[in-house]
LOROFI-788952 format. One line per field, with one value per residue (C-alpha): residue in three letters; x, y, z; residue number from 1. Coordinates in nm, 3 decimals. Layout:
N
r = c(Ala;...);
X = c(X;...);
Y = c(Y;...);
Z = c(Z;...);
k = c(NUM;...);
END
This chain:
127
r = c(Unk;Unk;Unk;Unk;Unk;Unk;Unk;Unk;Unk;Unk;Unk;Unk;Unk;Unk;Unk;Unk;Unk;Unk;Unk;Unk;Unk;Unk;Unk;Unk;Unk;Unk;Unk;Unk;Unk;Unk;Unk;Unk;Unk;Unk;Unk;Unk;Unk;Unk;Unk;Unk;Unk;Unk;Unk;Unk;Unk;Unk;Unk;Unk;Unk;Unk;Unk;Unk;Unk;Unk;Unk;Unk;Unk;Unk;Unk;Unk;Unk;Unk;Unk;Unk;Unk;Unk;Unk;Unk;Unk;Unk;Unk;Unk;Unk;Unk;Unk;Unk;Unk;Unk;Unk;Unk;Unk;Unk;Unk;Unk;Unk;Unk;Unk;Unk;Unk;Unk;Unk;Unk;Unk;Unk;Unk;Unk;Unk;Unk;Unk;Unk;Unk;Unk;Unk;Unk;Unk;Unk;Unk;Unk;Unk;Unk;Unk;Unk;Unk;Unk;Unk;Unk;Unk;Unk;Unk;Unk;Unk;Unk;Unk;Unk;Unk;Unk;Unk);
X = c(0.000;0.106;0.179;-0.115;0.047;0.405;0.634;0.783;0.848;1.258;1.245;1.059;1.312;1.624;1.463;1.387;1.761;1.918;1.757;1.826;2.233;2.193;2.046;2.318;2.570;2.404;2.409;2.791;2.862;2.662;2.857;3.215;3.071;2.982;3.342;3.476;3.301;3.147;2.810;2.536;2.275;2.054;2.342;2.642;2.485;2.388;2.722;2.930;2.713;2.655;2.320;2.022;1.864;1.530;1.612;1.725;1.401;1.172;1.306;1.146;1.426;1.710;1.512;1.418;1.827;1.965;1.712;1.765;2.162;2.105;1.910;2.170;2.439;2.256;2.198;2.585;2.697;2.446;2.614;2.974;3.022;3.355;3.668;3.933;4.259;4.163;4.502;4.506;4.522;4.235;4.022;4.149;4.037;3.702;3.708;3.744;3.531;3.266;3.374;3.266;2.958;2.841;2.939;2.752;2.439;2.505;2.509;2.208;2.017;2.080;1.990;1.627;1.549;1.609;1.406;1.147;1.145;1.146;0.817;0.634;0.714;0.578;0.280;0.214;0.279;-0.018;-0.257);
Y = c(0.000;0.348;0.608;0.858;1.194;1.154;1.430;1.616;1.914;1.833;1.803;2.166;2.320;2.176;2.266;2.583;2.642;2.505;2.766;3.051;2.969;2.978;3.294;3.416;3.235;3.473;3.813;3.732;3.662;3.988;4.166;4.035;4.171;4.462;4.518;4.370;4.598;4.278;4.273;4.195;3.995;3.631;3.417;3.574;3.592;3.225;3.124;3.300;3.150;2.832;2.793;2.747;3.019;2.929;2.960;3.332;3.374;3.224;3.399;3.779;3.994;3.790;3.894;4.258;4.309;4.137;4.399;4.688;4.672;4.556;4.847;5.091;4.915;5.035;5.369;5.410;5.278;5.505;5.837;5.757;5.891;6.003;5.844;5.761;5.836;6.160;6.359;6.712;6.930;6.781;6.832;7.214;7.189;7.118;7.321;7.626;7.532;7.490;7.803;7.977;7.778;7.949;8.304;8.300;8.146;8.406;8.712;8.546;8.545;8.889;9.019;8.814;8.947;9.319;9.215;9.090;9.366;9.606;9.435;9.489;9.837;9.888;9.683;9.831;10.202;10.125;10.003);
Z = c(0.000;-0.102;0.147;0.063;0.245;0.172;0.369;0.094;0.302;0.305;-0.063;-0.148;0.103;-0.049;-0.369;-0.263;-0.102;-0.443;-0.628;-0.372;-0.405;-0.762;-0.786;-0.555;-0.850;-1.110;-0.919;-0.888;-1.223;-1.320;-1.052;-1.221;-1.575;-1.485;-1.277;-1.646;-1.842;-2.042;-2.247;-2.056;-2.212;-2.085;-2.314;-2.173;-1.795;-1.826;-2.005;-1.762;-1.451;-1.634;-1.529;-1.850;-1.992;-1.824;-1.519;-1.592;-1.796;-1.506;-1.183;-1.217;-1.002;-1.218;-1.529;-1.399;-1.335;-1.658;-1.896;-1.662;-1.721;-2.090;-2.153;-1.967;-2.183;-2.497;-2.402;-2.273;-2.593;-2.819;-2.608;-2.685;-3.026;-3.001;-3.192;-2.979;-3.190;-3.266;-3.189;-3.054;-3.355;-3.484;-3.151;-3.181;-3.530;-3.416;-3.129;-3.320;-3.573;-3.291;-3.153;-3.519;-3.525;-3.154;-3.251;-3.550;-3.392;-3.119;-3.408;-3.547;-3.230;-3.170;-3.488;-3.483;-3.110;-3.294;-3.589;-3.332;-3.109;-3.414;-3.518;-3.167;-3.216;-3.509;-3.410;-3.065;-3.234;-3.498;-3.226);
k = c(1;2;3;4;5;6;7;8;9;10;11;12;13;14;15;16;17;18;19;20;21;22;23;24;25;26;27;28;29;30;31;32;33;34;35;36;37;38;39;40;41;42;43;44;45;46;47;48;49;50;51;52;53;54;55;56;57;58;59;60;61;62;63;64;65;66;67;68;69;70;71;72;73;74;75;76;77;78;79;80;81;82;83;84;85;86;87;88;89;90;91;92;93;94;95;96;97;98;99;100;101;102;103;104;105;106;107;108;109;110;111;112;113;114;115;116;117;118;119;120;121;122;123;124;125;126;127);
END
């Protein structure tokens, strides 16, 4: 005869146990990429933990931290748009250019805010 009410309650809490130490392997290996500067994505997380894919997918806060720093990632590497062997004389190249660039605008503003404020003349005067 088969035990009707086996006492599983060991088994769910080693379970349970097992999957909190792997989720403590995970935050560590995310920890060590992000201290390495590596790509942070569900392969490379669950590569570099070696744990499956699934179990990244399933647990919600591993999930909510992997896209969270994925999408940080993308936006850091969308911002940095500058070329790293660019020597000196060619950043004061393009400082000065910039430079031109502002004092024009700057000339440009001023003489629109005259224009402007030339026209509300005239316009208040003919009220």
């Amino acid at each position: 005869m088969a035990n009707k009410s086996p006492n599983t309650n060991k088994i769910i809490e080693l379970a349970r146990l097992k999957s909190h130490e792997t989720e403590k392997k995970v935050f560590n290996a995310i920890k060590a990429m992000i201290k390495n500067k590596e790509k942070i994505n569900y392969n490379s997380v669950s590569i570099k933990s070696n744990v499956s894919k699934s179990f990244l997918y399933k647990n919600s806060s591993i999930r909510g931290k992997i896209d969270m720093l994925r999408g940080e990632q993308l936006k850091l590497e969308k911002v940095t748009n500058h070329k790293p062997n660019t020597s000196d004389k060619s950043k004061d190249v393009i400082i000065e250019t910039l430079k031109g660039k502002i004092e024009n605008l700057i000339k440009e503003n001023e003489s629109l805010k005259e224009a402007l404020a030339s026209k509300y003349n005239n316009f208040y005067n003919n009220l």
